[in-house]
KEKE-3310 file (N, C-alpha, C; in steps of 0.2 Angstrom, whole numbers, plus 5000, padded with zeros to 4 digits):
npx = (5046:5059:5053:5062:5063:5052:5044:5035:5024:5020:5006:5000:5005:5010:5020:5032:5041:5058:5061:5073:5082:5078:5075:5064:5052:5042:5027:5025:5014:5013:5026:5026:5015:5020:5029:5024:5015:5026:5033:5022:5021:5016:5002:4992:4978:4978:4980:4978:4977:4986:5001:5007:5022:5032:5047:5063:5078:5092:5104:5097:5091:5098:5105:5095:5097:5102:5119:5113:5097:5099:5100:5090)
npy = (5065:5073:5084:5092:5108:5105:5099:5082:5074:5056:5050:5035:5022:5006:4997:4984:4979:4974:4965:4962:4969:4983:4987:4992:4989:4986:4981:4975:4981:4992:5000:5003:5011:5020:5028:5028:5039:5050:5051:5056:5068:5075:5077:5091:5091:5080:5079:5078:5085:5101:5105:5117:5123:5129:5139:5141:5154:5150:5161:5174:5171:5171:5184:5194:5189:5191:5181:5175:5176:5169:5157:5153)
npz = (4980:4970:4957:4945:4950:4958:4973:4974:4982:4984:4990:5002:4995:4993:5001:5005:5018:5021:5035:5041:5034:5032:5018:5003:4994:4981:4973:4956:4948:4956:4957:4943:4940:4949:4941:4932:4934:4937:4923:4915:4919:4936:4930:4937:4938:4943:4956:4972:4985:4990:4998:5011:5014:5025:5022:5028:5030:5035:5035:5034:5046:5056:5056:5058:5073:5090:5096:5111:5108:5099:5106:5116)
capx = (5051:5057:5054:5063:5064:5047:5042:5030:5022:5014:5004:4997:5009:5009:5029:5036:5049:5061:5063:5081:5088:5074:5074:5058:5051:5034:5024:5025:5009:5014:5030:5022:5010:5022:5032:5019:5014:5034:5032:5017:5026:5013:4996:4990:4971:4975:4982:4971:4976:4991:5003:5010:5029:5036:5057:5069:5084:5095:5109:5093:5089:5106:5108:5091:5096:5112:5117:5109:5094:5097:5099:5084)
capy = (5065:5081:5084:5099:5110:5104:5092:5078:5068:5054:5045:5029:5020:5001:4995:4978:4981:4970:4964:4959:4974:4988:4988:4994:4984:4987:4976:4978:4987:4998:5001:5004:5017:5026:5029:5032:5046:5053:5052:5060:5075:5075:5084:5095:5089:5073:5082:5077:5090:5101:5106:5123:5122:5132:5138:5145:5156:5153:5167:5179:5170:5174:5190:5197:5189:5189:5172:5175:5175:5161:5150:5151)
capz = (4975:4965:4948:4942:4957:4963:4977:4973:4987:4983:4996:5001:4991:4998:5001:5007:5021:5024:5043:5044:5032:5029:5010:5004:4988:4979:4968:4948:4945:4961:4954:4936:4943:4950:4933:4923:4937:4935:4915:4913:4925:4938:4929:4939:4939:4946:4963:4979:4988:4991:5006:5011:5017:5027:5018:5031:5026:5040:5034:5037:5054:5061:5053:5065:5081:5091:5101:5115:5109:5096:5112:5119)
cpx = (5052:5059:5056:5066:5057:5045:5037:5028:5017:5011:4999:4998:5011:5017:5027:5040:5052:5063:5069:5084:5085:5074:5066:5057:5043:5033:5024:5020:5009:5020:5028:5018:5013:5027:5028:5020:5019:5032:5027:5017:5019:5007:4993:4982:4972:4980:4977:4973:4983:4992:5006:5017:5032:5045:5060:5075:5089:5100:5104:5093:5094:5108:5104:5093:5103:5110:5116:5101:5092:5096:5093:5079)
cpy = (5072:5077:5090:5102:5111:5099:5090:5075:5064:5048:5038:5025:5014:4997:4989:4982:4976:4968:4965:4966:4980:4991:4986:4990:4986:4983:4981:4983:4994:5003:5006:5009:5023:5030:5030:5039:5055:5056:5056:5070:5076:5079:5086:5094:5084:5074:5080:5084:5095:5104:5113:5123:5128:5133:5145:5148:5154:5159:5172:5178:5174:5180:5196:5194:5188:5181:5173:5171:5170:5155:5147:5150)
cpz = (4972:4959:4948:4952:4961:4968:4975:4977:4984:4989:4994:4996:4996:4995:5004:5009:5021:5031:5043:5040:5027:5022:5009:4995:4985:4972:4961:4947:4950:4957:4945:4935:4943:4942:4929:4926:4936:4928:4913:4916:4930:4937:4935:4944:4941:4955:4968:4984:4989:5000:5005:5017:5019:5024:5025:5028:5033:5042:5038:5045:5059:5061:5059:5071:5083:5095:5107:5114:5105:5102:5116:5116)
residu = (UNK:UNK:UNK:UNK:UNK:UNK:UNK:UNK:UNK:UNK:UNK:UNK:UNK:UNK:UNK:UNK:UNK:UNK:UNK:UNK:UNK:UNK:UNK:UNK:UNK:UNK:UNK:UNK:UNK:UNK:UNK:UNK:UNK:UNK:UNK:UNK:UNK:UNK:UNK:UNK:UNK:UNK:UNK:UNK:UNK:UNK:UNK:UNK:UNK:UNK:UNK:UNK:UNK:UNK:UNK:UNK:UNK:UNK:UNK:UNK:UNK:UNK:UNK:UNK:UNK:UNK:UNK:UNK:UNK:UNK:UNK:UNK)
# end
């Protein structure tokens, strides 16, 4: 989820799907959890670990290659 202009992941967060029409559903204390998590803006020290994302510009991509070599 973002907060601000930050991504937030939080894992192993246990859903109900729906068979018939994939609506995703989580028990109240699950639900509960995550909002506190939100509300408190995710501190820092309760992070397990983070991830390193790759950011594309496409404008710049295009700007160094012609079409050719975008194709291949």
């Amino acid at each position: 989820m973002w907060l601000g202009a930050e991504l937030k992941i939080i894992e192993n967060v246990p859903v109900f799907l729906c068979d018939s029409c994939e609506t995703q559903a989580f028990q109240p204390d699950v639900e509960s959890a995550i909002r506190t998590l939100v509300a408190t803006g995710f501190p820092d020290r309760l992070a397990v670990r983070e991830l390193v994302v790759p950011v594309f510009d496409l404008h710049a991509f295009l700007s160094t290659k012609t079409t050719s070599e975008v194709a291949e």
